[in-house]
C-alpha positions as CSV (number, residue, x, y, z in Angstrom):
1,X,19.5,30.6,-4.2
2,X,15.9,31.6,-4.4
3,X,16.3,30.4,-8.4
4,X,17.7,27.1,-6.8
5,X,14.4,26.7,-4.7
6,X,11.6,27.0,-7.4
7,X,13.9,25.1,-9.7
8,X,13.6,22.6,-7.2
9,X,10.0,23.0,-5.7
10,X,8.8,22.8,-10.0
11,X,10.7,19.4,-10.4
12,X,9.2,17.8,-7.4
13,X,5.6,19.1,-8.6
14,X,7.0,17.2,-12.2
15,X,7.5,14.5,-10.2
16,X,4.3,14.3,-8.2
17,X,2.3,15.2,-11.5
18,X,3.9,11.4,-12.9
19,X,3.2,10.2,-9.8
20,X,-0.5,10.6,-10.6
21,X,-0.2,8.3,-13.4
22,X,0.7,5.3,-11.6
23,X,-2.1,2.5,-12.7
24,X,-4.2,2.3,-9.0
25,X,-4.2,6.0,-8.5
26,X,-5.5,6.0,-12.4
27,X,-7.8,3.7,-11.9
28,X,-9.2,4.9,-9.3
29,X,-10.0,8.2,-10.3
30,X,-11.2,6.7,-13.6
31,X,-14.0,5.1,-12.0
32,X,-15.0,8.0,-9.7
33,X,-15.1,10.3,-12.6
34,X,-17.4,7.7,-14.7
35,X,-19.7,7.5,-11.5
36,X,-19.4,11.5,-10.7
37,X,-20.1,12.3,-14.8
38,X,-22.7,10.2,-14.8
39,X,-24.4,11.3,-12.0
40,X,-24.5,14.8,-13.2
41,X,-25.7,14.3,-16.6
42,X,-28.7,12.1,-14.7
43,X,-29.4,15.6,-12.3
44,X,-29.2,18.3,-15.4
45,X,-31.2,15.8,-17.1
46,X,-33.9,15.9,-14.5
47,X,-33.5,19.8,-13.7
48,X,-33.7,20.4,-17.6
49,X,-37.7,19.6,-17.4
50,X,-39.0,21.5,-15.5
51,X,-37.5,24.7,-17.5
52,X,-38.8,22.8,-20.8
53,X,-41.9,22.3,-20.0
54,X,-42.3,25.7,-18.3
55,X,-41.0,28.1,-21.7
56,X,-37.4,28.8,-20.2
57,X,-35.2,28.0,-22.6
58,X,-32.5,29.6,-21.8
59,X,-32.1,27.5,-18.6
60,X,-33.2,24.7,-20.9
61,X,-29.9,25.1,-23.2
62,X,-27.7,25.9,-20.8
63,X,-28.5,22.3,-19.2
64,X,-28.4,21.0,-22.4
65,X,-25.0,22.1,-23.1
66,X,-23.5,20.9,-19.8
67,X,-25.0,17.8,-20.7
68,X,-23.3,17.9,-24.1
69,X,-19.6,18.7,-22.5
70,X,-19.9,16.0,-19.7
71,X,-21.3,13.4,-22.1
72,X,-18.1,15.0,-24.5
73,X,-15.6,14.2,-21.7
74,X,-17.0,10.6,-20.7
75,X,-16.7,10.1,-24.7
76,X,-13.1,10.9,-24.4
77,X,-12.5,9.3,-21.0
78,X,-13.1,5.8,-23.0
79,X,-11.8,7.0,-26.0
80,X,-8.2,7.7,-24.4
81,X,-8.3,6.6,-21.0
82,X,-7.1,10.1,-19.8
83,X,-8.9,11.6,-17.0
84,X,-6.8,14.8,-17.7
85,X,-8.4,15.0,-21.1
86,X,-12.1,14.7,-20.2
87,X,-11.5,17.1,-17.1
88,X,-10.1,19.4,-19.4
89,X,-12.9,18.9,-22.1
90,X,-15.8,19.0,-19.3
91,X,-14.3,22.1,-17.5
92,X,-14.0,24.5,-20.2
93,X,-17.4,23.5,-21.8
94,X,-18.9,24.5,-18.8
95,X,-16.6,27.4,-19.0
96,X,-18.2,28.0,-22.5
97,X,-21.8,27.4,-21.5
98,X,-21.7,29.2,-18.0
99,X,-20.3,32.3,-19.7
100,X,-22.7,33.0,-22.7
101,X,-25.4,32.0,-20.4
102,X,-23.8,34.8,-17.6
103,X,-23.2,37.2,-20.3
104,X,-26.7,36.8,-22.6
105,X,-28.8,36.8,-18.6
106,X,-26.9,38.8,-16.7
107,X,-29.6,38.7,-13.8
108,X,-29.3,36.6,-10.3
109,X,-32.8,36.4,-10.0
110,X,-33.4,34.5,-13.1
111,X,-32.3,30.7,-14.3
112,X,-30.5,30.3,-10.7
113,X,-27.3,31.8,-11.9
114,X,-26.2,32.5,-8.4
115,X,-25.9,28.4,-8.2
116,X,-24.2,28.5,-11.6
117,X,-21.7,30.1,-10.1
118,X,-21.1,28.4,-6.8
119,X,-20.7,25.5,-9.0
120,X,-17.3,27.4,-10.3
121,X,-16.3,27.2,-7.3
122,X,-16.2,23.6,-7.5
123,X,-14.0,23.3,-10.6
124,X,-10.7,23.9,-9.1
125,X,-11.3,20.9,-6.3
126,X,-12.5,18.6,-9.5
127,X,-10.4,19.4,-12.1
128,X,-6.9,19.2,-9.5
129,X,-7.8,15.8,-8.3
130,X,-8.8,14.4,-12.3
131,X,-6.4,16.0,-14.3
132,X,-3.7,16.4,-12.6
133,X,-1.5,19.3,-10.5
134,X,-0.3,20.8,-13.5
135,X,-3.5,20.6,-15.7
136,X,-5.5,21.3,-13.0
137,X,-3.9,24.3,-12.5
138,X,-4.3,25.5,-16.1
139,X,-8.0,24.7,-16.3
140,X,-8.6,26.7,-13.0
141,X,-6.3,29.2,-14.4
142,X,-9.3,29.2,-17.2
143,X,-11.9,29.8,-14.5
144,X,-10.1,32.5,-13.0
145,X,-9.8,34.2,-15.9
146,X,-13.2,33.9,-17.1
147,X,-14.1,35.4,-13.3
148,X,-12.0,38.2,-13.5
149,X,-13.4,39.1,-17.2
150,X,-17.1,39.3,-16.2
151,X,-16.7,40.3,-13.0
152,X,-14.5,43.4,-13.1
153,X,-13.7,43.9,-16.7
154,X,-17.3,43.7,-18.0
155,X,-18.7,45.0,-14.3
156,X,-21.0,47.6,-16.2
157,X,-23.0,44.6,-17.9
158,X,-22.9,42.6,-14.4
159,X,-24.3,45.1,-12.4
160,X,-27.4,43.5,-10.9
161,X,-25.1,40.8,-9.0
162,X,-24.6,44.0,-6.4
163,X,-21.0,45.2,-5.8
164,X,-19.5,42.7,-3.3
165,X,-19.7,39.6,-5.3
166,X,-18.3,41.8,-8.1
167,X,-15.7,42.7,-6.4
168,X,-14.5,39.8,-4.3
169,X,-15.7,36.5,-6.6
170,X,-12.4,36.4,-8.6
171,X,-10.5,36.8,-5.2
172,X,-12.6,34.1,-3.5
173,X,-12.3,31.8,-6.8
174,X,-8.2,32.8,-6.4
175,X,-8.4,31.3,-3.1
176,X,-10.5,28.2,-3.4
177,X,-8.3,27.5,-6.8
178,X,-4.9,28.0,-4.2
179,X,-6.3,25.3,-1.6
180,X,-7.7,22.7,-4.0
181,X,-4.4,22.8,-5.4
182,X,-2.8,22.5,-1.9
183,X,-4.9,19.8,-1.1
184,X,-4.2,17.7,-4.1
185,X,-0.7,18.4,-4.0
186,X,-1.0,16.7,-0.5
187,X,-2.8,13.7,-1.8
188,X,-0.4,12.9,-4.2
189,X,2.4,13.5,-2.1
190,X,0.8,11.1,0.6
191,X,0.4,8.7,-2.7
192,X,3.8,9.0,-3.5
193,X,5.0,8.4,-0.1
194,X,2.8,5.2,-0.1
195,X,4.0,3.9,-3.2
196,X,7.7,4.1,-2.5
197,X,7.1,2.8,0.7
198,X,5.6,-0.2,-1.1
199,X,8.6,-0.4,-3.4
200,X,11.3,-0.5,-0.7
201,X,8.8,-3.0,1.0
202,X,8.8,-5.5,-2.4
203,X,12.5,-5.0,-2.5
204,X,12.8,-6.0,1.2
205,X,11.0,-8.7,0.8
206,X,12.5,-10.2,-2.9
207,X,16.0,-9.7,-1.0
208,X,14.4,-11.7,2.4
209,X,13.1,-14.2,-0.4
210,X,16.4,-14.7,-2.3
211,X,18.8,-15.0,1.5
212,X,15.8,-17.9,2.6
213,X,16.5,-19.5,-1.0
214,X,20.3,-19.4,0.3
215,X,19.6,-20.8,3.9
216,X,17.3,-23.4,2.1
217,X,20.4,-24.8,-0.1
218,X,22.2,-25.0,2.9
219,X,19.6,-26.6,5.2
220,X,19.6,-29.5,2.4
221,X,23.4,-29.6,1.8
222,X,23.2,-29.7,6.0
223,X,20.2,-32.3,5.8
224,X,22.1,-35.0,3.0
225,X,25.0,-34.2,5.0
226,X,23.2,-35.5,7.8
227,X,22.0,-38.5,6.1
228,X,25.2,-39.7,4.7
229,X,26.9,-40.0,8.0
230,X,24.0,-41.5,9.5
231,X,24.3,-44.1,6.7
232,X,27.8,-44.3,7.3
233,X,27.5,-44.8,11.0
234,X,27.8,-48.4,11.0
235,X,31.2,-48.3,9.0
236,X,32.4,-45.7,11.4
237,X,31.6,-48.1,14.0
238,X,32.9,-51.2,12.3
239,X,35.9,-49.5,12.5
240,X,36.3,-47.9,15.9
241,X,35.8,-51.5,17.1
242,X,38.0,-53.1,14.7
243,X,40.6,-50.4,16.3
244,X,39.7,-51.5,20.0
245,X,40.1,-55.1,19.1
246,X,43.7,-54.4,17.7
247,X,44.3,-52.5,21.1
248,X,45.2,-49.4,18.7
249,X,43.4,-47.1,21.6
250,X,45.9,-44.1,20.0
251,X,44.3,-44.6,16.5
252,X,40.9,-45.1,17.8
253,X,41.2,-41.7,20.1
254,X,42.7,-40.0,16.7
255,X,39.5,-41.3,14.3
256,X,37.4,-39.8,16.7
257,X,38.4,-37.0,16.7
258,X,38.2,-36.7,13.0
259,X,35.1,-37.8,13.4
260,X,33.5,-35.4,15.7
261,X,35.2,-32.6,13.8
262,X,33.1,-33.7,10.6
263,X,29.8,-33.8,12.9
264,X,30.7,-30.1,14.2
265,X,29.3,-28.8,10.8
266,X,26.2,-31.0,11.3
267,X,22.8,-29.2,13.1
268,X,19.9,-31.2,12.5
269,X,16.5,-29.7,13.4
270,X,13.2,-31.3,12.8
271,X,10.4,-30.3,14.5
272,X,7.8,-31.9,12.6
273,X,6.7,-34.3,9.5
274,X,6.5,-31.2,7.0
275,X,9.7,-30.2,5.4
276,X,9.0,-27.0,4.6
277,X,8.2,-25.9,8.0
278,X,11.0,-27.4,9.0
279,X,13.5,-25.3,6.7
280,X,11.9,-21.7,7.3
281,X,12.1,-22.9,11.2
282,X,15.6,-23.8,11.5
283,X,16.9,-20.8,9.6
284,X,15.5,-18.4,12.1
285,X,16.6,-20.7,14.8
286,X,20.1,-20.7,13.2
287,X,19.9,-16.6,12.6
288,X,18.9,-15.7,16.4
289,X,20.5,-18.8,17.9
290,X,24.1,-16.2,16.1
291,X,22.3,-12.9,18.1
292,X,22.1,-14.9,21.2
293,X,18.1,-15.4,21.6
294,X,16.6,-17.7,23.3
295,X,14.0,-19.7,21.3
296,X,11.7,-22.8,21.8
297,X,9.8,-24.4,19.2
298,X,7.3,-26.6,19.0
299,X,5.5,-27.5,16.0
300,X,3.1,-30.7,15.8
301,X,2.3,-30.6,12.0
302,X,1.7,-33.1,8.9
303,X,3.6,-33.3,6.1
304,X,0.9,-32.7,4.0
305,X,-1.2,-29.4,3.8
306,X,-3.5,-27.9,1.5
307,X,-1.9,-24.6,1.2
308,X,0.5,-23.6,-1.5
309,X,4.2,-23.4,-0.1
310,X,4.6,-19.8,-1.6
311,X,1.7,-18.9,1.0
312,X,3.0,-20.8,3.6
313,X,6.3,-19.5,3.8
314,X,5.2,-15.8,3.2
315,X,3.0,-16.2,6.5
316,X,6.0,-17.9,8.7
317,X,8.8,-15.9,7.4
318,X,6.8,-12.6,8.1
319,X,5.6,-13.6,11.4
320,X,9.5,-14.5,12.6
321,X,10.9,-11.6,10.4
322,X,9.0,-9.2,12.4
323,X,9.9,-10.8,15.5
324,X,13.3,-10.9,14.2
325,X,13.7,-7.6,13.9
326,X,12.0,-6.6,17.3
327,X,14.6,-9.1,19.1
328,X,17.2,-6.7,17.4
329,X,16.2,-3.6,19.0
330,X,16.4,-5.5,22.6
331,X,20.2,-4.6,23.9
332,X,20.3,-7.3,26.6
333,X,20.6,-10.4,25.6
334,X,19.4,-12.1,28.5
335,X,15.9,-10.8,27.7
336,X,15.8,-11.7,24.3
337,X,13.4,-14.9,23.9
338,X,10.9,-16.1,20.8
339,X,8.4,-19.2,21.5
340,X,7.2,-20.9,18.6
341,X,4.1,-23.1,18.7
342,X,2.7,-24.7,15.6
343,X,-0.8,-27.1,15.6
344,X,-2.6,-28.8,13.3
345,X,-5.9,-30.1,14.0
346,X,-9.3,-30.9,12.4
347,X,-7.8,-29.6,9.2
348,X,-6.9,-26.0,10.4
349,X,-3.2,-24.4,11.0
350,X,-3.2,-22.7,14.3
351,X,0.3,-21.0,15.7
352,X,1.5,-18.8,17.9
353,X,4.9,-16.8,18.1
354,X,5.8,-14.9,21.4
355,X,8.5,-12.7,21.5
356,X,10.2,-10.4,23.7
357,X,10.4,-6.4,22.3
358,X,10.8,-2.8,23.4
359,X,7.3,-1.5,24.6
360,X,5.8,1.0,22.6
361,X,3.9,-1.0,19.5
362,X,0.9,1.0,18.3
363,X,-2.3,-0.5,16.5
364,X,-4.6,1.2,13.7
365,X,-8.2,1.0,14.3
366,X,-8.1,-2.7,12.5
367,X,-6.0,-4.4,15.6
368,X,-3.0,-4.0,13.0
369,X,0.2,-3.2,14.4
370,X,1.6,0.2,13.0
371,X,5.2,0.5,11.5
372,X,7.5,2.2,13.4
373,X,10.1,2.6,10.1
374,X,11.0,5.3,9.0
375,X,9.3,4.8,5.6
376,X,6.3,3.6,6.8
377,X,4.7,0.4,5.1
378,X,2.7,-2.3,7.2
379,X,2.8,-4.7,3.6
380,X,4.5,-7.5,6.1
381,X,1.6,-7.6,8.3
382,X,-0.8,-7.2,6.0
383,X,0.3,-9.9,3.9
384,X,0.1,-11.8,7.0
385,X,-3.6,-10.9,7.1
386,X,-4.1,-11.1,3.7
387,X,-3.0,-15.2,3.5
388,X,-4.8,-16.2,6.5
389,X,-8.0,-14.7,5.1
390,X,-7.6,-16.3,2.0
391,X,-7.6,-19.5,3.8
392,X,-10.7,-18.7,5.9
393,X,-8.8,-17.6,8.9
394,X,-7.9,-14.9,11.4
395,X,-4.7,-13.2,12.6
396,X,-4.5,-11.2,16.0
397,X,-1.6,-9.0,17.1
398,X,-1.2,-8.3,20.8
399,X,1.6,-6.4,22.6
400,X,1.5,-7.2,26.7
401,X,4.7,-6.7,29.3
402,X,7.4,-6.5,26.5
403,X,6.2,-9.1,24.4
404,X,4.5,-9.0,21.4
405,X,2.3,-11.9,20.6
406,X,1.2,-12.9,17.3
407,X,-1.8,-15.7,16.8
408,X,-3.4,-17.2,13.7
409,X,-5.4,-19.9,12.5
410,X,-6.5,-20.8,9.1
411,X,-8.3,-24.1,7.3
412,X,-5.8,-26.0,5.3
């Protein structure tokens, strides 16, 4: 059982350590270790002169070689575009410098050792979050090592650092090594838990995407069908009186009735000059009209807009999919309403979509409503936010007596 366990708890740490790799988490820790590298090579550089110009050379060298392993790992940064690599190369060549500086000047009150070795402290936290949970681990296994060979194992040549820190560094590196680790392991977890949520989110939203391509056939099959028997009207007609005039009254009762069973299949819906509006409006009418919601629309808008129809139905069908699925969480149905408004005026898009929902909604600091799923995700909204700001507009979310309201405007 206990076998079981690590078994397990050493393939999720597998997992999370590829989880690492994913390209923004990569990138992003690329460019804070180019920044962070840099900076430090800029600061030994400047510290370096005062021992240079002053005859300590020791101090002097053992800048210069930190200099050397950073500028060594940035080299290799470029050169493989691993950030476990240069951690790895920068850590132990400070390992390398620090200790034959510790070991050749073994006395706190000269070259600032004391600092060189707070600095140690700081490897764990830097080399976790660059290289990795499992590298990171092995290079501050390096460090510990390294502690726990001048510290107790050489103590006799060590003995001007006083007792305590003798005796208690390697324990205090043990522990700052155990919570950097902890900490990462929490980042990446976090990241993890972020990038599947954004997975099941893009799945969501292909499958959403690939159902409205559905509804859309059948909103044009339902739309020609419409057309043909308003083209065929005046045949119908032509009919029915030729019928009457024969006093056939039984035939004329039974063509209408084949004729208003062929209209039954018929629902036309326009609400305004632009078709596409039109479609991604009718659908959800169609879909909550089935869960027994009671919705009004009203939409005033051109046929022609300047904003790409991928855009356009990505903002509508997340707005009404989100109301959509707050209507489902109602259980009476007499208090399940959606009110649609569209406008277009001096060139900008301005709706508003009120619905009725279960109280509750909570809002980040941003004015964005936060998911309630239970793999938390928010990319519907921010989408949402994310087209109406690329078309120089705003989007406001506002929850008031059990309905949610959702305004936006934007210049198209």
């Amino acid at each position: 059982m206990i076998f079981r366990k690590i078994g397990s708890f050493l393939n999720r740490i597998v997992e999370l350590d590829k989880a690492e790799e994913s390209e923004n988490f990569r990138r992003r820790r690329m460019l804070v270790m180019c920044g962070g590298a840099g900076l430090l090579v800029l600061l030994c550089i400047a510290f370096s002169i005062y021992p240079l110009m002053n005859g300590f050379y020791a101090t002097f060298a053992t800048y210069l070689g930190i200099i050397l392993s950073l500028g060594m790992s940035l080299v290799v940064l470029f050169w493989t575009n691993s950030t476990g690599a240069a951690a790895t190369i920068a850590a132990y060549g400070s390992y390398v410098v620090l200790g034959v500086t510790f070991y050749f000047n073994p006395y706190p009150m000269r070259g600032g050792l004391d600092g060189f070795w707070l600095w140690l402290l700081l490897v764990p936290f830097l080399a976790d979050y660059f290289a990795g949970l499992v590298t990171g681990f092995q290079i501050s296994l390096g460090g510990l090592v390294m502690s726990i060979v001048y510290m107790w194992a050489l103590r006799d040549h060590f003995i001007d650092y006083g007792g305590d820190v003798l005796t208690f560094y390697p324990m205090i590196f043990l522990v700052a090594s155990i919570i950097a680790w902890v900490l990462q392991f929490e980042i990446v977890y976090n990241h993890r838990m972020e990038l599947k949520a954004e997975e099941v989110e893009k799945t969501r939203q292909e499958d959403r995407l690939k159902n409205m391509e559905k509804e859309l056939a059948a909103y044009e099959e339902n739309m020609n069908l419409v057309n043909r028997h308003h083209h065929d009207l005046r045949h119908y007609t032509r009919v029915l009186r030729q019928l009457l005039n024969e006093g056939d009254t039984e035939e004329a009762i039974h063509y209408l009735n084949e004729l208003d069973g062929n209209l039954e299949n018929v629902t036309s819906m326009t609400y305004c000059d632009n078709k596409l509006i039109n479609s991604i409006l009718s659908i959800y009418h169609n879909r909550l009209r089935k869960n027994k919601c009671n919705m009004k629309i009203r939409a005033a808008v051109p046929e022609e807009l300047n904003i790409t129809d991928v855009d356009l139905s990505a903002l509508l069908s997340n707005i009404l999919e989100n109301c959509a699925e707050a209507l489902e969480k109602i259980p009476d149905e007499e208090k399940k309403f959606m009110n649609v408004k569209l406008d277009y005026e001096n060139g900008k898009l301005k709706g508003s979509v009120v619905n009725s929902c279960v109280s509750g909604a909570m809002f980040d600091d941003n004015g964005m409503p936060v998911s309630t799923k239970r793999i938390k995700s928010g990319v519907g909204t921010k989408n949402i936010m994310n087209i109406t700001e690329k078309y120089g507009g705003t989007v406001g979310f506002e929850e008031k007596d059990d309905t949610f309201i959702t305004r936006f405007v934007l210049a198209c």
